[in-house]
PAVO-231537 format. One line per 4 residues: number of its first residue (from 0); for each residue x, y, z of C-alpha. Coordinates in nm, 3 decimals. Example, Ala and Ser with C-alpha at 12.3 -4.5 7.8 and 13.67 -1.06 7.14 Angstrom:
BEGIN
0	1.230,-0.450,0.780 ~ 1.367,-0.106,0.714
***
This chain:
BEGIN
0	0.199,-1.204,-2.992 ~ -0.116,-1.335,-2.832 ~ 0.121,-1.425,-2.502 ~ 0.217,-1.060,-2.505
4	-0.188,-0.980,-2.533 ~ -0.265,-1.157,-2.239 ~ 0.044,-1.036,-2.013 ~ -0.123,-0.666,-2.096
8	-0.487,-0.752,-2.085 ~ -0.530,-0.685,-1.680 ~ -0.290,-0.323,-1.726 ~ -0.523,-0.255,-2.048
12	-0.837,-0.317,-1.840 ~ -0.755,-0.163,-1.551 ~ -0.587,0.145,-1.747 ~ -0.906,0.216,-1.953
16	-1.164,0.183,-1.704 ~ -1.270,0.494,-1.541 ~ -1.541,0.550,-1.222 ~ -1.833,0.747,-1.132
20	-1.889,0.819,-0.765 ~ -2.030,0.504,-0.593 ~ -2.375,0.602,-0.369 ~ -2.281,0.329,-0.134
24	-1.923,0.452,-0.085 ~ -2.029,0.803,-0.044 ~ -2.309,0.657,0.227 ~ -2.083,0.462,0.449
28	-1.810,0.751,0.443 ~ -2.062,0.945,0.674 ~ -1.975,0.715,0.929 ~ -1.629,0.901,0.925
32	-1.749,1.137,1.065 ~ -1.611,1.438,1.309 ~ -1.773,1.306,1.616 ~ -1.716,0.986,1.604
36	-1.343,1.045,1.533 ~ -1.313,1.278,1.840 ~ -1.470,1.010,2.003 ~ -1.173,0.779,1.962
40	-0.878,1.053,1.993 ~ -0.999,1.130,2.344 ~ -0.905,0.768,2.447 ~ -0.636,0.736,2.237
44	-0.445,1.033,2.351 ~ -0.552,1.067,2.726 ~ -0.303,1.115,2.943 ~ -0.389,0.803,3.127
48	-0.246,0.624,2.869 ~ 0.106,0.765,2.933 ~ 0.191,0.813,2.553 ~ 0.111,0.473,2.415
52	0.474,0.382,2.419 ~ 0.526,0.004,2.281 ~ 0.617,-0.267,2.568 ~ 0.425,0.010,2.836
56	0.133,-0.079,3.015 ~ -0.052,0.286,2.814 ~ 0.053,0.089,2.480 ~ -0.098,-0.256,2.604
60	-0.435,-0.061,2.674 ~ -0.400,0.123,2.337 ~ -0.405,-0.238,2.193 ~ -0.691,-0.383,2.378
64	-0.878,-0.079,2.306 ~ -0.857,-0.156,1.931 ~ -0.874,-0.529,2.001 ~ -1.262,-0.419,2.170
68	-1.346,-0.248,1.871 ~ -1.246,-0.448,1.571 ~ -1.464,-0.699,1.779 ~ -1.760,-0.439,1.824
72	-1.756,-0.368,1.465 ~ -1.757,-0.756,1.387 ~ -1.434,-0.802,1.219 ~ -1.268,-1.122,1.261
76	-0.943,-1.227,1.452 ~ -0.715,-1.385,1.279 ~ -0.462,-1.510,1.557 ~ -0.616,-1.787,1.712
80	-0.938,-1.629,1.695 ~ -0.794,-1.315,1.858 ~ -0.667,-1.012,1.687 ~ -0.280,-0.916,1.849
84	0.009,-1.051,1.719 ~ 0.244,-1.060,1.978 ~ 0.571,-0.933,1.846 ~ 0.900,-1.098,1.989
88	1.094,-0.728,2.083 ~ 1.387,-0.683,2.342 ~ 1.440,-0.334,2.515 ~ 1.798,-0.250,2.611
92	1.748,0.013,2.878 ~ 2.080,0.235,2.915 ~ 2.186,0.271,3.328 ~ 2.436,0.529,3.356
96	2.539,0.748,3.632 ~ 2.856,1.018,3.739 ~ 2.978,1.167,4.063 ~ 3.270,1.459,4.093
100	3.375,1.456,4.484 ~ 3.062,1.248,4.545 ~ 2.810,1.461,4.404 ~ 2.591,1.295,4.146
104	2.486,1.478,3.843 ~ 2.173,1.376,3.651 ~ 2.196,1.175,3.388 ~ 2.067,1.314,3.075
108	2.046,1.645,3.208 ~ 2.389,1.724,3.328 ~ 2.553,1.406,3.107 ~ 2.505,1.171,2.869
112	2.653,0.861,2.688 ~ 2.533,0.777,2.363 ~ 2.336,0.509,2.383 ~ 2.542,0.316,2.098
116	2.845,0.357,2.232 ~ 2.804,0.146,2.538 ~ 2.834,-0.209,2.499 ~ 2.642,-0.489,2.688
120	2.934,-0.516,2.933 ~ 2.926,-0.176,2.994 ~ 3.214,0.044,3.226 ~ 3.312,0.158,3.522
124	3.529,0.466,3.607 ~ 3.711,0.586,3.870 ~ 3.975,0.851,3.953 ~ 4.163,1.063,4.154
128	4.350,1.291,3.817 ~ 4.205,1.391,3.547 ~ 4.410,1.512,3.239 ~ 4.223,1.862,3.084
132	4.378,1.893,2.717 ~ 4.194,2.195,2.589 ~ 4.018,2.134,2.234 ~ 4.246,1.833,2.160
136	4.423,1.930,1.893 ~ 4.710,1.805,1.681 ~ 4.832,2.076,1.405 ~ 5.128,1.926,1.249
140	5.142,2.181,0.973 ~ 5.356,2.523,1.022 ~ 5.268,2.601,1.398 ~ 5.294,2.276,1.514
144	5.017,2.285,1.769 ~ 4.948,2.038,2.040 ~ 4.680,2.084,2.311 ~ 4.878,1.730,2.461
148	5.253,1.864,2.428 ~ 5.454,1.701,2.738 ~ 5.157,1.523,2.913 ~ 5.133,1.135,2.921
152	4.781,1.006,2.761 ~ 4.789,0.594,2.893 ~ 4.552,0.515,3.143 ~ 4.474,0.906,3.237
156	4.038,1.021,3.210 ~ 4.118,1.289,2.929 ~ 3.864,1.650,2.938 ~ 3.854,1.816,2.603
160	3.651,2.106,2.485 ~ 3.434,2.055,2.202 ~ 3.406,2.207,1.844 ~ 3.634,2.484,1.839
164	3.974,2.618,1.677 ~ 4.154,2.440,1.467 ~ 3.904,2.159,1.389 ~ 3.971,2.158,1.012
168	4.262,2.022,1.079 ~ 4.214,1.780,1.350 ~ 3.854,1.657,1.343 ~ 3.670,1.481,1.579
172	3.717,1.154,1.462 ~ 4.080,1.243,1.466 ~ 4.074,1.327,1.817 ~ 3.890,1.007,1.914
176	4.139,0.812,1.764 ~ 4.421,0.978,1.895 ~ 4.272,0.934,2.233 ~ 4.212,0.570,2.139
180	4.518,0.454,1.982 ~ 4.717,0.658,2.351 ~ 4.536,0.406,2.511 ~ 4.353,0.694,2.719
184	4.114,0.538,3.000 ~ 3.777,0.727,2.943 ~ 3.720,1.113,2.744 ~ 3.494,1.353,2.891
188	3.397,1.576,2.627 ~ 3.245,1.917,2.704 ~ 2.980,2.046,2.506 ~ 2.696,2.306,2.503
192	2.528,2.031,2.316 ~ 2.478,1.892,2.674 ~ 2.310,2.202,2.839 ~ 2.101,2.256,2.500
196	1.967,1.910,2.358 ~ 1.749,1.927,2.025 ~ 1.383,1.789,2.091 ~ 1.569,1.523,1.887
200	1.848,1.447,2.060 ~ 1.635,1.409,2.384 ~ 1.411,1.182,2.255 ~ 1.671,0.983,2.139
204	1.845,0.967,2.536 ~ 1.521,0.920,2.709 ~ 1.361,0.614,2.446 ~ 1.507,0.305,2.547
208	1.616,0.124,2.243 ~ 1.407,-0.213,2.141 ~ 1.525,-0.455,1.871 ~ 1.339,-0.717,1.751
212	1.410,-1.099,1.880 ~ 1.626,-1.289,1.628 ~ 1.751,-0.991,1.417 ~ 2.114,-0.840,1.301
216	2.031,-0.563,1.516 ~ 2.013,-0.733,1.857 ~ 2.322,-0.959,1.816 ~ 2.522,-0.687,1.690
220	2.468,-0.485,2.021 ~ 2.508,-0.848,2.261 ~ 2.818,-0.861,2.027 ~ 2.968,-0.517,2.076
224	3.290,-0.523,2.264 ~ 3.315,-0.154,2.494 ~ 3.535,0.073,2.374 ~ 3.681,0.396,2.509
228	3.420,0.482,2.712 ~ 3.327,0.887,2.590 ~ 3.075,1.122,2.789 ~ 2.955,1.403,2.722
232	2.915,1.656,2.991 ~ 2.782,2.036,3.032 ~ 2.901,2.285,3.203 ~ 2.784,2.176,3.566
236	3.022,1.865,3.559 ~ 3.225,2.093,3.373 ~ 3.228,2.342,3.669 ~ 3.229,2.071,3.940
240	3.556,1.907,3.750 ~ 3.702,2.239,3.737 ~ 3.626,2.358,4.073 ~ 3.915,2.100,4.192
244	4.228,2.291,3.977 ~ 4.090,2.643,4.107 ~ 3.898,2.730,3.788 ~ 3.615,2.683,3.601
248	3.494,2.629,3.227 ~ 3.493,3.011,3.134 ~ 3.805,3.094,3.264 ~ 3.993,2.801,3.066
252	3.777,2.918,2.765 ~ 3.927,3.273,2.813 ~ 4.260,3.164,2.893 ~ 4.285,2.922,2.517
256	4.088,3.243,2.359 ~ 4.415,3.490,2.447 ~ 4.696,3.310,2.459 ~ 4.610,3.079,2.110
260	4.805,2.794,2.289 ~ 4.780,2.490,2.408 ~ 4.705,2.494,2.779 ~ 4.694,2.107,2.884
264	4.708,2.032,3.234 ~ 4.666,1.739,3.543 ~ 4.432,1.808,3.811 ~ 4.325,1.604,4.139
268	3.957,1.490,4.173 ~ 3.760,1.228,4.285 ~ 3.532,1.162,3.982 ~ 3.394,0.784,3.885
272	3.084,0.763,3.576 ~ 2.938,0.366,3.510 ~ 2.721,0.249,3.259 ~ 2.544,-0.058,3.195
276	2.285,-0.259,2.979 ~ 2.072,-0.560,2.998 ~ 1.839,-0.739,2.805 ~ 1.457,-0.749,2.873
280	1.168,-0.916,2.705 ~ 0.915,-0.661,2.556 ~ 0.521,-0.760,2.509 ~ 0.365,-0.593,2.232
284	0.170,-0.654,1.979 ~ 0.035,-0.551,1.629 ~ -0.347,-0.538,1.642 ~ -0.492,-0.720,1.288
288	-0.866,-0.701,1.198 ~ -0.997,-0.912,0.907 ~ -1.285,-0.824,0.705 ~ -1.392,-1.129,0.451
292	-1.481,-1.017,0.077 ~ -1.804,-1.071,-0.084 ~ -1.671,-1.240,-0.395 ~ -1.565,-1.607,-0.424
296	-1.291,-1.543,-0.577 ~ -1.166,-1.196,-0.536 ~ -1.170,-1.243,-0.167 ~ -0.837,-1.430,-0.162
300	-0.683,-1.094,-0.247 ~ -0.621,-0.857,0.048 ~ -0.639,-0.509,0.040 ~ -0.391,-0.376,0.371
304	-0.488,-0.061,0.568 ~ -0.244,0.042,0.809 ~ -0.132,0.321,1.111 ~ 0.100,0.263,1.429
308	-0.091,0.299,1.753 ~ 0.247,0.355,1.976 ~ 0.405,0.675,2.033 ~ 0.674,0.812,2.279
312	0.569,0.749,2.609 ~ 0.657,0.999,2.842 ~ 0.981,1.218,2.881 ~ 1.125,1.102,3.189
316	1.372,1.422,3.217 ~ 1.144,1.723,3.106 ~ 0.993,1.965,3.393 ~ 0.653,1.993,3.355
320	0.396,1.808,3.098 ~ 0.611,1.525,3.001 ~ 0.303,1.265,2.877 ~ 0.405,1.250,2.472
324	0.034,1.178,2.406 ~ 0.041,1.151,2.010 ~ -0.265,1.320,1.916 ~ -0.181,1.339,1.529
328	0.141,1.123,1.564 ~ -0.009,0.887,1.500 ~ -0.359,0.892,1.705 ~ -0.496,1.066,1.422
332	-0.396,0.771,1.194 ~ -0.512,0.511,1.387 ~ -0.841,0.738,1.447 ~ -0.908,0.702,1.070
336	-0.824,0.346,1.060 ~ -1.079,0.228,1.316 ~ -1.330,0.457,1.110 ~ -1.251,0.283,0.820
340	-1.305,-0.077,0.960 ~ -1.636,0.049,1.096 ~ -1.774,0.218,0.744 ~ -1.643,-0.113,0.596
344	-1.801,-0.356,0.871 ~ -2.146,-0.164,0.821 ~ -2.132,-0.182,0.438 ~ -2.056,-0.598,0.468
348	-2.361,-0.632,0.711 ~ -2.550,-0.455,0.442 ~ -2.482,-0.696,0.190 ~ -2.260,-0.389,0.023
352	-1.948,-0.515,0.143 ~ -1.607,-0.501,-0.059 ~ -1.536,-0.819,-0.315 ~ -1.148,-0.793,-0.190
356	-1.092,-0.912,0.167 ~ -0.944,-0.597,0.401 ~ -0.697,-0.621,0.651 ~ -0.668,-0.388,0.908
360	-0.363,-0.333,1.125 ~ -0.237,-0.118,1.386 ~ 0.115,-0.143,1.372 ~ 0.320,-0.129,1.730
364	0.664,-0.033,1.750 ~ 0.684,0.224,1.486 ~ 0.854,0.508,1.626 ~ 1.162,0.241,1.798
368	1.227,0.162,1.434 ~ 0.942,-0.013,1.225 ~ 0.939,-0.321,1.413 ~ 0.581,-0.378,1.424
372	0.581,-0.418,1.077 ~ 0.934,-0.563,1.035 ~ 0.808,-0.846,1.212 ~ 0.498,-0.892,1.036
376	0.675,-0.932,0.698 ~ 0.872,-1.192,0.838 ~ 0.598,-1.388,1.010 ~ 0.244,-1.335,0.803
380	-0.083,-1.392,0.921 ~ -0.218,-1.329,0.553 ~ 0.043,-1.412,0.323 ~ 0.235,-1.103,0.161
384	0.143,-1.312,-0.212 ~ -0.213,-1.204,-0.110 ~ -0.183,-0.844,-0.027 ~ -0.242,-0.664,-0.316
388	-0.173,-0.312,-0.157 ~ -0.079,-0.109,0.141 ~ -0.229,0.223,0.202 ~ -0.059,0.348,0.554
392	-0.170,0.645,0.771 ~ 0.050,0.821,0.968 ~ -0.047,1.173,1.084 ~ -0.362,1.323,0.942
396	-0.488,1.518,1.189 ~ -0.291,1.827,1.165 ~ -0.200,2.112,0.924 ~ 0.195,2.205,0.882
400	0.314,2.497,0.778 ~ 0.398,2.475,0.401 ~ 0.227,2.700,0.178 ~ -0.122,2.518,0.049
404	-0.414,2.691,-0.079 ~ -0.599,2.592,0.178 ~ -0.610,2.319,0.452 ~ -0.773,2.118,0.206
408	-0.450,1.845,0.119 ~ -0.298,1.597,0.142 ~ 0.065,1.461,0.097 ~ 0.069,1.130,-0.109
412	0.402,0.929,-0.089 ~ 0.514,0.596,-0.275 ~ 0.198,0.533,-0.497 ~ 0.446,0.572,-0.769
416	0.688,0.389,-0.674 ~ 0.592,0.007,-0.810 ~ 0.281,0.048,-0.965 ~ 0.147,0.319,-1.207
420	-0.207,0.146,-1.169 ~ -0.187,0.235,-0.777 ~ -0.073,0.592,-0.867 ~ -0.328,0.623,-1.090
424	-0.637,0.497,-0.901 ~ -0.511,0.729,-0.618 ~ -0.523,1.029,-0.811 ~ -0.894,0.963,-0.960
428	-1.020,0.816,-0.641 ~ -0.911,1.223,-0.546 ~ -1.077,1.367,-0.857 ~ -1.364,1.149,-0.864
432	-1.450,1.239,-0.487 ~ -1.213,1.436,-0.214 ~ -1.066,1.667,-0.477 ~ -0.788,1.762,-0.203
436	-0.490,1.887,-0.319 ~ -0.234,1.580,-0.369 ~ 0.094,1.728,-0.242 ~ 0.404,1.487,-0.367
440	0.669,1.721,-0.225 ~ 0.747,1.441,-0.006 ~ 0.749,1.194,-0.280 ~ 1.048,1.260,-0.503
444	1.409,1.054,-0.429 ~ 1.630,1.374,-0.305 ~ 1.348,1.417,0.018 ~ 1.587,1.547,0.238
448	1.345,1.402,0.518 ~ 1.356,1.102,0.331 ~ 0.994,0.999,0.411 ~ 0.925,0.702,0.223
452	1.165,0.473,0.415 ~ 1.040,0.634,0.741 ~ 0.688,0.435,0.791 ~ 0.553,0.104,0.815
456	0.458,0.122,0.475 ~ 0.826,0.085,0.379 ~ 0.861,-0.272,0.457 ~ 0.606,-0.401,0.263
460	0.688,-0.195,-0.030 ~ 1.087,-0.389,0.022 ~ 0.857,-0.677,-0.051 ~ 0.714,-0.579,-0.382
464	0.390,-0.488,-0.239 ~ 0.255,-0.145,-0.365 ~ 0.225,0.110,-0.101 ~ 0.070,0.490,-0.096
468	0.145,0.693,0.221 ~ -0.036,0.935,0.368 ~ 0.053,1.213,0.578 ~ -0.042,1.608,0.658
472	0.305,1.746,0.756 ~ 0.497,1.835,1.042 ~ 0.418,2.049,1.296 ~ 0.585,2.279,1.577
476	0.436,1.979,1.820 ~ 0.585,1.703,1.641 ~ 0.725,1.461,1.892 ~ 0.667,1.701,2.156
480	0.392,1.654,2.452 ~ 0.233,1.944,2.346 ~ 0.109,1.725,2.045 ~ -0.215,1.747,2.237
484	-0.622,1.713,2.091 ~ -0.727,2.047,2.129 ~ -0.481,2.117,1.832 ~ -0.623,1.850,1.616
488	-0.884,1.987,1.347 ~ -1.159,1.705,1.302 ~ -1.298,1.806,0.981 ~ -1.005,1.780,0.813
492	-0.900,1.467,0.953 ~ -1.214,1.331,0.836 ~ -1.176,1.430,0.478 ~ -0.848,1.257,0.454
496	-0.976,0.958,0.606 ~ -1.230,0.980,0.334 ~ -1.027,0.968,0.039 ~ -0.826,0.719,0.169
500	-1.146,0.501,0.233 ~ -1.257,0.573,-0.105 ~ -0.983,0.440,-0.243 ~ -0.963,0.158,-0.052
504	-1.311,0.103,-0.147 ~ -1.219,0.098,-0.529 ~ -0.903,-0.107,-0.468 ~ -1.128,-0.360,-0.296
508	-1.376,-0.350,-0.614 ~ -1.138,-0.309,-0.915 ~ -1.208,-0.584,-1.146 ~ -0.841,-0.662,-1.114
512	-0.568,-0.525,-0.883 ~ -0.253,-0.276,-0.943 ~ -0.020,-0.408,-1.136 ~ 0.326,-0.383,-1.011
516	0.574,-0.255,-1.330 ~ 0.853,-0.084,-1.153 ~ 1.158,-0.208,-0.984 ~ 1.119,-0.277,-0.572
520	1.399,-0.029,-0.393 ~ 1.587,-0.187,-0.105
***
């Protein structure tokens, strides 16, 4: 009985005791303050800086800039006296190219490989037929339909149309398989896809990929044997293809449209596509500022405030403004980081500094796939025993366009998720001070955007280390270089990074820390 006493004694104490606004808090929050924060944006999301892209020369300067000023401020380095921790990345930039009678089409624009689909060995293509097989279908059901009836598939470049009649029946997958098992040399596939790419779906063509040094990811891609190779084309190749059997793409649109047959045919061209990959060493770095607690004791527990400095870069196949500059995604996070460490610095010089040490890190590599903090979980500076919490910033700056009473919110994701201490000091930290509305929209398991795996907050909550994530919404700018300043509202950004420093400040002062009572999800 008394064991059981003692195992609930810290939850008991921490459950019952309530806060009144601290002056001290409520002084050093001024120094979040509007100009001051615009201050930092400007630099952070100049144009100079080329979009802060991790392993670019803009993201290198976005590190030293935050390097300068945890050093200004007067917060330690942890890394041999220095503050970036180099991470060990690898990009794997995607060469590809096509010609049709010697022409060369863009890639990109007029084509496209998917980036996972082309192995370290890459391909090369060439030749002089080219077998068009209209939507490459297969109906072996009553009409017995086959857009390859008579025509030999070994060795031969195959053209199909994409999505269209008769897919229910032969998907695909079905036709890649086909194509595969036939031994076919290469498939162009033709689709409007190509000639109308999602914001997403170019971002995803232009960003070279980068793994991490030494993970599953990177020797499953040196591993990856090249298959078929399959390229995606729009109507220009389409056209320039086409242009060699006397037709073009509408006409043998029209032609399958009226007749509801299989039209498959052999034309001569002179068409050759490569692609290729190689490995190349990436330097970037995650940017960690230490601030020392005041208490003897309570300073060996770390209180972890987070936000990704990197963004996009630039989009190397848009016409006009192509700089991704990252205003809110995530300048606006790392804005109210830096704010933080100074309100914080200034308290400790004041002799009103936290009793919990604070660690403060801008994350690189976010937006290529969490490595920045991937690789700090798997090589600590402070050891993840220590950390006692992670609050992470990422996008504050902006208002989306949910319904909200006001602009006066915030969304709040993960607090539940291991502790109901951490949930709970979030929410009163809010009462007690902000009084924002804390939107958990985000928060619940079905997210369809499935936000709580989707920032660097995730992998230390994989490691049992509670987490709260905070975020204002997407925008008609997200990922998109019209995510510019002018569009940023500083007030509000400075009332999130507030709250958040108000509750860091009572995490950092609790007379114990969250206790974590819920399973870790993995």
């Amino acid at each position: 009985m008394k064991k059981i006493q003692f195992l609930l004694l810290p939850f008991l104490l921490f459950c019952t005791a309530s806060f009144a606004q601290n002056k001290d808090a409520l002084g050093y929050a001024q120094v979040i303050n509007s100009s001051n924060a615009r201050a930092h944006l400007t630099v952070l999301s100049a144009d100079a800086w080329r979009g802060r892209e991790a392993g670019t020369e803009g993201g290198d300067k976005a590190a030293q800039y935050i390097s300068d000023y945890y050093h200004k401020v007067g917060l330690k380095g942890l890394v041999n006296g220095g503050y970036r921790q180099e991470v060990e990345a690898r990009r794997i930039p995607l060469a590809e190219s096509l010609w049709v009678q010697g022409a060369a089409f863009k890639p990109v624009v007029d084509f496209f490989n998917m980036p996972a689909s082309v192995s370290m060995t890459g391909f090369q293509l060439k030749t002089d037929s080219i077998l068009f097989a209209g939507y490459g279908v297969i109906d072996d059901g009553l009409e017995s339909y086959n857009d390859f009836q008579d025509q030999a598939i070994t060795g031969k470049v195959v053209m199909l149309l994409g999505s269209g009649p008769r897919d229910a029946a032969f998907s695909f997958q079905d036709k890649i398989k086909y194509l595969s098992f036939h031994k076919a040399k290469a498939v162009l596939m033709v689709e409007p896809v190509v000639d109308n790419k999602s914001d997403g779906l170019m971002q995803h063509l232009s960003n070279e990929q980068m793994l991490l040094q030494g993970s599953p990811e990177l020797a499953a891609v040196q591993a990856m044997a090249q298959g078929m190779p399959l390229i995606y084309i729009g109507q220009k190749v389409a056209d320039a293809l086409l242009k060699s059997a006397h037709t073009d793409l509408a006409a043998v649109r029209e032609k399958l449209t009226e007749t509801n047959m299989p039209y498959p045919f052999v034309f001569k061209t002179d068409f050759a596509a490569t692609a290729s990959r190689a490995v190349e060493t990436v330097h970037t770095a995650n940017v960690l500022g230490f601030l020392e607690g005041s208490d003897p004791v309570l300073k060996n527990e770390v209180l972890l405030l987070s936000a990704h400095y990197d963004h996009l870069g630039v989009n190397h196949y848009t016409e006009g403004d192509s700089i991704n500059n990252g205003a809110d995604d995530n300048g606006s996070g790392t804005t109210g980081v830096l704010l933080m460490a100074d309100a914080f610095a200034q308290a400790a010089k004041a002799g009103k500094g936290p009793k919990r040490s604070i660690l403060f890190m801008a994350t690189t590599g976010e937006e290529k796939g969490l490595l920045g903090s991937s690789w700090y979980v798997d090589h600590p500076v402070v050891p993840l025993d220590k950390i006692i919490a992670n609050l992470n910033v990422d996008m504050i700056g902006r208002t989306d366009t949910l319904p909200h009473p006001d602009h006066n919110y915030i969304y709040i994701i993960g607090a539940d998720r291991l502790s109901t201490d951490l949930d709970r000091i979030v929410k009163e930290t809010n009462t007690t001070y902000s009084k924002l509305e804390l939107d958990e929209r985000y928060n619940v398991r079905n997210d369809p955007f499935q936000l709580y795996y989707r920032s660097d907050h995730y992998n230390f909550a994989k490691r049992g280390i509670p987490v709260t994530f905070y975020f204002s919404g997407f925008h008609a700018d997200y990922h998109k270089p019209s995510d510019e300043i002018e569009k940023i509202d500083f007030d509000i950004l400075c009332k999130r990074a507030q709250l958040i420093f108000y509750t860091a400040w009572e995490l950092a002062n609790a007379a114990t820390k969250p206790v974590v009572d819920k399973k870790v999800e993995k």
